[in-house]
PDB file of N, CA, C and O in Angstrom:
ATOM      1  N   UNK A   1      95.808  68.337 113.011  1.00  0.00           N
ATOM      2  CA  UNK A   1      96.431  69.623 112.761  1.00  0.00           C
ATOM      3  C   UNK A   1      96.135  70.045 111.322  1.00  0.00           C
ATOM      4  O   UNK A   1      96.113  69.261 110.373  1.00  0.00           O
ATOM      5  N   UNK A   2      95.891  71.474 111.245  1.00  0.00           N
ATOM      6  CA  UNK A   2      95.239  71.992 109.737  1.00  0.00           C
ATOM      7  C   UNK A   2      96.673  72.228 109.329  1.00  0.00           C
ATOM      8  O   UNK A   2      97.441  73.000 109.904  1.00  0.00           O
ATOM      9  N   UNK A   3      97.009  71.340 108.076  1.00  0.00           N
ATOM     10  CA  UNK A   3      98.471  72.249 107.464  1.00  0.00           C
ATOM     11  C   UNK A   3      98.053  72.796 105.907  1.00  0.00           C
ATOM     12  O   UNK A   3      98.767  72.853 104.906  1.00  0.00           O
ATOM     13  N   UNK A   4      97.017  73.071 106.035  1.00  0.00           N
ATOM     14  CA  UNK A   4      96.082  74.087 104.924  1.00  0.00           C
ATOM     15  C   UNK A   4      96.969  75.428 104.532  1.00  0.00           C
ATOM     16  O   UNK A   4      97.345  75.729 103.399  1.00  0.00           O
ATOM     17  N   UNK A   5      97.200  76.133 105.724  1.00  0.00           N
ATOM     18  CA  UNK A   5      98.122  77.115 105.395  1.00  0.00           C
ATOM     19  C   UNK A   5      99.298  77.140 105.739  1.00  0.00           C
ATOM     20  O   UNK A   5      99.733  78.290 105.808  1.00  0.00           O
ATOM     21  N   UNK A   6     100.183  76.173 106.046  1.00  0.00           N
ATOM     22  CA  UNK A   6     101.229  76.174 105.678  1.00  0.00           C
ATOM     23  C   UNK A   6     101.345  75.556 104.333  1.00  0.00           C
ATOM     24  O   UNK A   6     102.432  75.197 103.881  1.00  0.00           O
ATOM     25  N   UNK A   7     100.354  75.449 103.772  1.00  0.00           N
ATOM     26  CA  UNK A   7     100.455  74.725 102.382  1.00  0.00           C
ATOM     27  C   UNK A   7     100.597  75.763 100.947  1.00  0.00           C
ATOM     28  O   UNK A   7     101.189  75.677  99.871  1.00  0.00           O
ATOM     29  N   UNK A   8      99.576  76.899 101.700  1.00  0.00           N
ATOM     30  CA  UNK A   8      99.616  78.110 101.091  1.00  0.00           C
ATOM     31  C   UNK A   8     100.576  78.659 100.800  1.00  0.00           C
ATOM     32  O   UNK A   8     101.245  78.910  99.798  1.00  0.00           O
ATOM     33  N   UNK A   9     100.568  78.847 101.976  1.00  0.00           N
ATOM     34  CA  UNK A   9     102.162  79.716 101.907  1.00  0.00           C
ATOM     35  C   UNK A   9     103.711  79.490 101.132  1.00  0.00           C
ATOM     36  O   UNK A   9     104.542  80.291 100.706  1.00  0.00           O
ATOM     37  N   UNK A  10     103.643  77.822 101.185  1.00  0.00           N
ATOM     38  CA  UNK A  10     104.512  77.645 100.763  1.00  0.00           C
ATOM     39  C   UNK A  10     104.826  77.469  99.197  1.00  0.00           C
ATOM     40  O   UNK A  10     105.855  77.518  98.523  1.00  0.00           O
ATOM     41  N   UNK A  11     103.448  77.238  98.924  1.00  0.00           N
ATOM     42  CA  UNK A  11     102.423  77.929  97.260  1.00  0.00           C
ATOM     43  C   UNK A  11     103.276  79.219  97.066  1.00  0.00           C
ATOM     44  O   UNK A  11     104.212  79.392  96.285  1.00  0.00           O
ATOM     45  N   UNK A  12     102.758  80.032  97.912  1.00  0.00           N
ATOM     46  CA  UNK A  12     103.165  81.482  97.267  1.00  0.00           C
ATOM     47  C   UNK A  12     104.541  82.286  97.211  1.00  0.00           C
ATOM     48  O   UNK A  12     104.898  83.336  96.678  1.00  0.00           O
ATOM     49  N   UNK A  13     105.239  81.177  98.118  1.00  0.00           N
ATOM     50  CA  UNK A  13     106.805  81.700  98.346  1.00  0.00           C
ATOM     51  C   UNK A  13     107.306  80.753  96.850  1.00  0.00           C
ATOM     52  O   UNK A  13     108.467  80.973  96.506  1.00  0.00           O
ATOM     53  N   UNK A  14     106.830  80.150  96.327  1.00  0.00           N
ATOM     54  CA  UNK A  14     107.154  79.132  95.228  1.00  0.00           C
ATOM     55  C   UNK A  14     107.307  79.800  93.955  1.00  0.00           C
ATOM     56  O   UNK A  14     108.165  79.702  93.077  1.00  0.00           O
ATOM     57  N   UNK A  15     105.736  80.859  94.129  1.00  0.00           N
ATOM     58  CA  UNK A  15     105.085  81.500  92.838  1.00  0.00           C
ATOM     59  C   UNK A  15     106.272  82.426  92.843  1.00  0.00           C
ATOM     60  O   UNK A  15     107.143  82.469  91.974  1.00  0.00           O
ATOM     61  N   UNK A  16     106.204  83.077  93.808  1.00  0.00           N
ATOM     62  CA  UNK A  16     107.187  84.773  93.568  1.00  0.00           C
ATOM     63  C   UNK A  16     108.671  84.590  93.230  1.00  0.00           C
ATOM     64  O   UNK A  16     109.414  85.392  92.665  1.00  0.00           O
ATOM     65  N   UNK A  17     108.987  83.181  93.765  1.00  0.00           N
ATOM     66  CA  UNK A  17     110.156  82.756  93.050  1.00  0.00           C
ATOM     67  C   UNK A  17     110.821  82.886  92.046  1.00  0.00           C
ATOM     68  O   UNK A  17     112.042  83.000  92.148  1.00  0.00           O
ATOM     69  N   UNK A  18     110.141  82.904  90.711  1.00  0.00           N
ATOM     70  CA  UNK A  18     110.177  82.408  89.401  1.00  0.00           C
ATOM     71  C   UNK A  18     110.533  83.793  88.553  1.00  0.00           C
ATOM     72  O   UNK A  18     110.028  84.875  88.851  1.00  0.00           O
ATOM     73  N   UNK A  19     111.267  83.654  87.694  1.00  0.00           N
ATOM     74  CA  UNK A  19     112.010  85.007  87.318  1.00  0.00           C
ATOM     75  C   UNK A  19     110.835  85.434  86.095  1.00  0.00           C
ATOM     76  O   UNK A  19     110.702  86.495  85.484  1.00  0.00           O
ATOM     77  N   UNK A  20     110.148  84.305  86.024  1.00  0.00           N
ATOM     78  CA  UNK A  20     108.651  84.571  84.588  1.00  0.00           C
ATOM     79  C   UNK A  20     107.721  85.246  85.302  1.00  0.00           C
ATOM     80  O   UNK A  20     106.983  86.035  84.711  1.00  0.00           O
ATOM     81  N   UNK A  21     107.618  85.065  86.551  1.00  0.00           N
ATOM     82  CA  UNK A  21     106.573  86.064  87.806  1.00  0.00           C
ATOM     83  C   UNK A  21     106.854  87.317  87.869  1.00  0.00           C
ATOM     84  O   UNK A  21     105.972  88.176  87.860  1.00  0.00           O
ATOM     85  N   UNK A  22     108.487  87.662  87.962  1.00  0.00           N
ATOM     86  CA  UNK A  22     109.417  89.040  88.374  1.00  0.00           C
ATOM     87  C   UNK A  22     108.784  89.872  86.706  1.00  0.00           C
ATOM     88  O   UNK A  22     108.177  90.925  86.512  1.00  0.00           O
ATOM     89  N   UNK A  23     109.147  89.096  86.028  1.00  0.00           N
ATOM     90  CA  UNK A  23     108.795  90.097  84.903  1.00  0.00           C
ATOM     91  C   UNK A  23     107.259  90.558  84.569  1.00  0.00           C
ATOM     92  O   UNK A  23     106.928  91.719  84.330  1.00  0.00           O
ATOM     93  N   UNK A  24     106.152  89.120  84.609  1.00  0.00           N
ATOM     94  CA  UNK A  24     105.159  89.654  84.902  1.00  0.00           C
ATOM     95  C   UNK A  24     104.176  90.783  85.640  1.00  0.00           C
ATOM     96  O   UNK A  24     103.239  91.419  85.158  1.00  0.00           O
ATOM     97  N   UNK A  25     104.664  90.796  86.815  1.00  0.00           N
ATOM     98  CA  UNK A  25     104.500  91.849  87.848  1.00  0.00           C
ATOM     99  C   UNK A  25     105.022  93.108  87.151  1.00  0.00           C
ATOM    100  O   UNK A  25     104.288  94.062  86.894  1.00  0.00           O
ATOM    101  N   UNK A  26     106.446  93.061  86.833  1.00  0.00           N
ATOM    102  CA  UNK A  26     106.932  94.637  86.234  1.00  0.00           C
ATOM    103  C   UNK A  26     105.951  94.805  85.016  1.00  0.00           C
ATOM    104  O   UNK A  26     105.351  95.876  85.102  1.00  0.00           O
ATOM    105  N   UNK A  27     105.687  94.236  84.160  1.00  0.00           N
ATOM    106  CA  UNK A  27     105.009  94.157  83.057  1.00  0.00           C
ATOM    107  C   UNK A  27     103.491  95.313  83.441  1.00  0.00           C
ATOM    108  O   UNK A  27     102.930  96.214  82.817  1.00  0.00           O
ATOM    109  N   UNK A  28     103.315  94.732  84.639  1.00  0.00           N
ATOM    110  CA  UNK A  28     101.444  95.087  85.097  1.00  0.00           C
ATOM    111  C   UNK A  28     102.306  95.953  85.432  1.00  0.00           C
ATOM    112  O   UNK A  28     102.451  96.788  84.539  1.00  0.00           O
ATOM    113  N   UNK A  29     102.966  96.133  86.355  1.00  0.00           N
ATOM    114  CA  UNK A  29     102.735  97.892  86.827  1.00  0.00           C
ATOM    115  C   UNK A  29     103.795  98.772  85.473  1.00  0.00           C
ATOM    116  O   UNK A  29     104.034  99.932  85.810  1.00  0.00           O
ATOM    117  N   UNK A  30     104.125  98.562  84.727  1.00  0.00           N
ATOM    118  CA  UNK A  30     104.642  99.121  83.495  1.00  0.00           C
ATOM    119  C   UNK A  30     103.307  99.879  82.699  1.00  0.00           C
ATOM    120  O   UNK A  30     103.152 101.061  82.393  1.00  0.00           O
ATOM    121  N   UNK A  31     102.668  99.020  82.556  1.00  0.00           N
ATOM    122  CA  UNK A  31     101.649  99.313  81.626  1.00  0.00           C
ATOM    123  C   UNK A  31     100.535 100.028  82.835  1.00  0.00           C
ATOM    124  O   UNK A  31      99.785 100.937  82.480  1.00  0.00           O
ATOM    125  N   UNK A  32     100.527  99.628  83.945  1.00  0.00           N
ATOM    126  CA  UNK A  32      99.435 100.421  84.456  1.00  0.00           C
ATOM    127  C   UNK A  32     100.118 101.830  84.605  1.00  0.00           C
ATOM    128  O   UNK A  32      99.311 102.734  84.825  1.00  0.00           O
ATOM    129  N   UNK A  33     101.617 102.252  84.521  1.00  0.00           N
ATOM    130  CA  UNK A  33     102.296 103.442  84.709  1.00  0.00           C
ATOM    131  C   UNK A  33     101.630 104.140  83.044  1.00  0.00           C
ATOM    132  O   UNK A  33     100.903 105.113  82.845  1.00  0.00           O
ATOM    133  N   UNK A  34     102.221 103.206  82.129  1.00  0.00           N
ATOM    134  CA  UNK A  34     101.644 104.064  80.957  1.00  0.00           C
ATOM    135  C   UNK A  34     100.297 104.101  80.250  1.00  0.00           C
ATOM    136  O   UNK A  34     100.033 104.587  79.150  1.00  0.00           O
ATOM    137  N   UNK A  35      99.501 103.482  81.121  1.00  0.00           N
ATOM    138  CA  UNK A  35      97.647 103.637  81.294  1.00  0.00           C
ATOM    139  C   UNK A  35      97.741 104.890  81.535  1.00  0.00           C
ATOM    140  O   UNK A  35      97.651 105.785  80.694  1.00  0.00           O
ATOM    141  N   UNK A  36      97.946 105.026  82.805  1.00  0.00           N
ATOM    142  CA  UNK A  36      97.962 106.539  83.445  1.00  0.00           C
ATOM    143  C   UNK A  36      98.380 107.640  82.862  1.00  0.00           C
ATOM    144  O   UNK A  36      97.712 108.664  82.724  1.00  0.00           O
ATOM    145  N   UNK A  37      99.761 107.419  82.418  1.00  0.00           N
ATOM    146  CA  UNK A  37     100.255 108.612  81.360  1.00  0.00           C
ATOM    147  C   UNK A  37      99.533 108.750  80.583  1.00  0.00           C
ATOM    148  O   UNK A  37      98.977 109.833  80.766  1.00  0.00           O
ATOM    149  N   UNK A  38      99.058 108.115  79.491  1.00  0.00           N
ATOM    150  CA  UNK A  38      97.894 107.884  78.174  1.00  0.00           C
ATOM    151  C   UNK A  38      96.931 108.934  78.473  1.00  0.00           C
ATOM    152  O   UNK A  38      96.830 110.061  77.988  1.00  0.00           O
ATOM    153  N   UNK A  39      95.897 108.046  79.814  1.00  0.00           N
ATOM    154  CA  UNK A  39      94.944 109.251  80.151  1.00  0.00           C
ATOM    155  C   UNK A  39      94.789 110.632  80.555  1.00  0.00           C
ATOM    156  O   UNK A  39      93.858 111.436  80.501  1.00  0.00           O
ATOM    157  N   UNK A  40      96.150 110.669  81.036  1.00  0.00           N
ATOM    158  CA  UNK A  40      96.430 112.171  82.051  1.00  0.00           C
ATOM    159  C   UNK A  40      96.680 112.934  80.442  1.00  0.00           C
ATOM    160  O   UNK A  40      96.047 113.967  80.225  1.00  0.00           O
ATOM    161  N   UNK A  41      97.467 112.474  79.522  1.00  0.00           N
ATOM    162  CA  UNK A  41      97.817 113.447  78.118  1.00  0.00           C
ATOM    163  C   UNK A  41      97.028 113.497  77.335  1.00  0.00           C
ATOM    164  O   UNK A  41      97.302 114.286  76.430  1.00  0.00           O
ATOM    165  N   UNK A  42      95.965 112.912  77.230  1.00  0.00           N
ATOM    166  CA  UNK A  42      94.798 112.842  76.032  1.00  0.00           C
ATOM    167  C   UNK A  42      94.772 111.513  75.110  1.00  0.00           C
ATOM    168  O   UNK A  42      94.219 111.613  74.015  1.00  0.00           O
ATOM    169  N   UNK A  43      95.194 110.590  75.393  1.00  0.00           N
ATOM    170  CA  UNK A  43      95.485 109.842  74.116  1.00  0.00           C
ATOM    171  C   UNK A  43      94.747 108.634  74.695  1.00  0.00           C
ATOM    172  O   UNK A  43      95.088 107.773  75.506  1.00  0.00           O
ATOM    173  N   UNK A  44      93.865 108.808  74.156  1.00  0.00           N
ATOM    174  CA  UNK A  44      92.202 107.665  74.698  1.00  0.00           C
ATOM    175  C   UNK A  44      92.509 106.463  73.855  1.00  0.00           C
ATOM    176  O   UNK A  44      91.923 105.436  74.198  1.00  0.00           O
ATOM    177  N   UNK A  45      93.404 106.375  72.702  1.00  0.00           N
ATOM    178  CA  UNK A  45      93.112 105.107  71.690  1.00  0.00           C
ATOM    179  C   UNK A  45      94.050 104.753  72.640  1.00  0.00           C
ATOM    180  O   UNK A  45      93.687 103.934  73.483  1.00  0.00           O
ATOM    181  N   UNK A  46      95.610 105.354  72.711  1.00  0.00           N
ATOM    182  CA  UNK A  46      96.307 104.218  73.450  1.00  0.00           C
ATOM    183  C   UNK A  46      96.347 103.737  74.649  1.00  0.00           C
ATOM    184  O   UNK A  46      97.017 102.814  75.115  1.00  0.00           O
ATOM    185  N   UNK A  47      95.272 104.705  75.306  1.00  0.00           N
ATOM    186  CA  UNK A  47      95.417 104.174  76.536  1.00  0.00           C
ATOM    187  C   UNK A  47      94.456 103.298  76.245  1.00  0.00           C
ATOM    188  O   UNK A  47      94.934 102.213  76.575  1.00  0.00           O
ATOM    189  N   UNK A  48      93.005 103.065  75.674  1.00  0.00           N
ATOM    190  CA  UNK A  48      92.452 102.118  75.930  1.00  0.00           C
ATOM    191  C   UNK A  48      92.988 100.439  75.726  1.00  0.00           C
ATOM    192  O   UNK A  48      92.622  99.435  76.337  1.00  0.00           O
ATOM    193  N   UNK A  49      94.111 100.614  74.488  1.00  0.00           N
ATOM    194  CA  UNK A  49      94.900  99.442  73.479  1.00  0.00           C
ATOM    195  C   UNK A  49      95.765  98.876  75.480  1.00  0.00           C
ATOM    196  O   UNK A  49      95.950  97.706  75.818  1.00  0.00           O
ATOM    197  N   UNK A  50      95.999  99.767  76.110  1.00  0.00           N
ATOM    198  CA  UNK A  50      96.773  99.678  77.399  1.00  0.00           C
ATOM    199  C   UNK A  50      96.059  98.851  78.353  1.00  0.00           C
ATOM    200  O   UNK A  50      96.688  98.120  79.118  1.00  0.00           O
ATOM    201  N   UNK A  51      95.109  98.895  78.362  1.00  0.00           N
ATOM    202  CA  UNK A  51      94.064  98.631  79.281  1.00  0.00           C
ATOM    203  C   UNK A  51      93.337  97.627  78.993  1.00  0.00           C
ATOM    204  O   UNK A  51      92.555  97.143  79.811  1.00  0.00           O
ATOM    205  N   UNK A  52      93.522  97.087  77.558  1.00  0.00           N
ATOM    206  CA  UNK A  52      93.146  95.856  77.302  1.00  0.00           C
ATOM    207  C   UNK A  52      94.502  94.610  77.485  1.00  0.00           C
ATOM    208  O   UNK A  52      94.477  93.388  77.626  1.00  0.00           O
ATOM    209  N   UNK A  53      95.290  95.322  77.424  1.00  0.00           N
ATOM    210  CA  UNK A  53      96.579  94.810  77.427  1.00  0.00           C
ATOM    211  C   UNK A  53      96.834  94.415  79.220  1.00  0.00           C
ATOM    212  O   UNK A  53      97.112  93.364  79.797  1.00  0.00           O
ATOM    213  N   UNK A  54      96.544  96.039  79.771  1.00  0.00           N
ATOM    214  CA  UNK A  54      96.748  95.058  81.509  1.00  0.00           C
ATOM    215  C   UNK A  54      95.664  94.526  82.047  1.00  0.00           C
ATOM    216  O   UNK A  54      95.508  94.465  83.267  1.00  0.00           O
ATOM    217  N   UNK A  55      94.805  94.089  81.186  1.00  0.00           N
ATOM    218  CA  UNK A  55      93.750  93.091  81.574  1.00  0.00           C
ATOM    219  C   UNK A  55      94.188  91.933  81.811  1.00  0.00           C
ATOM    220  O   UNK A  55      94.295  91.302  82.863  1.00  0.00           O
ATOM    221  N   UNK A  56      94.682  91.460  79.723  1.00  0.00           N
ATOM    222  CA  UNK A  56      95.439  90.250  79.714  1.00  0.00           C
ATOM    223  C   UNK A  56      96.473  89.739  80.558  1.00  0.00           C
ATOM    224  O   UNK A  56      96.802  88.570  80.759  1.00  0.00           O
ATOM    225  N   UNK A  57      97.015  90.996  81.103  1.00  0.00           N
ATOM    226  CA  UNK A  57      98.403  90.205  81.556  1.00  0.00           C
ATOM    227  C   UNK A  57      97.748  89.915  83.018  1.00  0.00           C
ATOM    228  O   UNK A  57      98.059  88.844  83.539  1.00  0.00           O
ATOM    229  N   UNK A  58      96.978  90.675  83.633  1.00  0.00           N
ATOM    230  CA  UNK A  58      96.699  90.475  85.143  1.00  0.00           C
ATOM    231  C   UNK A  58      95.671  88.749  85.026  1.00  0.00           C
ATOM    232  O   UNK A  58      95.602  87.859  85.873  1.00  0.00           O
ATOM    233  N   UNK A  59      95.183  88.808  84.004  1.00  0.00           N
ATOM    234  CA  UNK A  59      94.176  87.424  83.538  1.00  0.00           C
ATOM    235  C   UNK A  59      95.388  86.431  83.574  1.00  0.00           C
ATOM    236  O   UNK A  59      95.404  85.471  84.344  1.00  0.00           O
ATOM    237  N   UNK A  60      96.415  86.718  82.687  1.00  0.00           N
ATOM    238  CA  UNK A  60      97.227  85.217  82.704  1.00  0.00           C
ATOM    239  C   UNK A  60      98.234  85.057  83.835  1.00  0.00           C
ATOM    240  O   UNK A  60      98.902  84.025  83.777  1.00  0.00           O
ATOM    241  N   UNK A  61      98.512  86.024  85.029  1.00  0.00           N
ATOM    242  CA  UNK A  61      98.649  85.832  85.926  1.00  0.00           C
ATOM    243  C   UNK A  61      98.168  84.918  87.083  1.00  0.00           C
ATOM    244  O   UNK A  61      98.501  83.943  87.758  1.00  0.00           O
ATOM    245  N   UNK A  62      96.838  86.142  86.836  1.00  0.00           N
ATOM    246  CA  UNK A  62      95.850  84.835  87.750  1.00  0.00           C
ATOM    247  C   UNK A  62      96.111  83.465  87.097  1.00  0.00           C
ATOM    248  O   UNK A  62      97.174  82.975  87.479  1.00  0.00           O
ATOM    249  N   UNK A  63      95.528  82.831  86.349  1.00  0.00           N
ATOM    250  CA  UNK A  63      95.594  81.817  85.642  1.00  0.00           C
ATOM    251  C   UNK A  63      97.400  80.674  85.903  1.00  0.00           C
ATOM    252  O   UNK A  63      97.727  79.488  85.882  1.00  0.00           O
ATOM    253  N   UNK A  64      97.822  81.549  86.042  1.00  0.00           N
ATOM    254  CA  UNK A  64      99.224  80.740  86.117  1.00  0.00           C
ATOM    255  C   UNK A  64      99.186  80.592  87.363  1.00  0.00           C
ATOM    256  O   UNK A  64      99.948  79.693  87.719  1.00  0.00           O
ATOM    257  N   UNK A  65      98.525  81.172  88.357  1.00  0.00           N
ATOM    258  CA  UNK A  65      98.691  80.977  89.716  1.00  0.00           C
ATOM    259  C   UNK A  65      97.539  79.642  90.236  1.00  0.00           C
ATOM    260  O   UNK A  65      97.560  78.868  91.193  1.00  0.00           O
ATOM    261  N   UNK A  66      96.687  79.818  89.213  1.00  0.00           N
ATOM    262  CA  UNK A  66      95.748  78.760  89.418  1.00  0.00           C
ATOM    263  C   UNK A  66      96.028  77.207  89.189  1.00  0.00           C
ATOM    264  O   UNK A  66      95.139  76.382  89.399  1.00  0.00           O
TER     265      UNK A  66
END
């Protein structure tokens, strides 16, 4: 019997658990909300400073999940 994915799964119900995950996640879509604002108003420096920023955080996400 493959318990490959029940192995997964129980990986990922583990990950989303964690109240350092809850904030991460708000974090990315925070900053991808004020990416968007940045670009839609003109303001190219901060949105780009934004966009390097929800790089990092989506990078050490991955990474923590790894």
């Amino acid at each position: 019997m493959d318990t490959t994915n029940a192995n997964i799964k129980k990986s990922w119900k583990r990950i989303f658990r964690s109240v350092d995950d809850i904030f991460i996640i708000l974090g990315i879509l925070l900053n991808a909300f004020s990416l968007i604002f940045s670009f839609v108003y003109g303001h190219l420096i901060a949105g780009i400073i934004l966009l390097v920023c929800e790089i990092i955080l989506i990078g050490i996400y991955i990474m923590k999940m790894i």
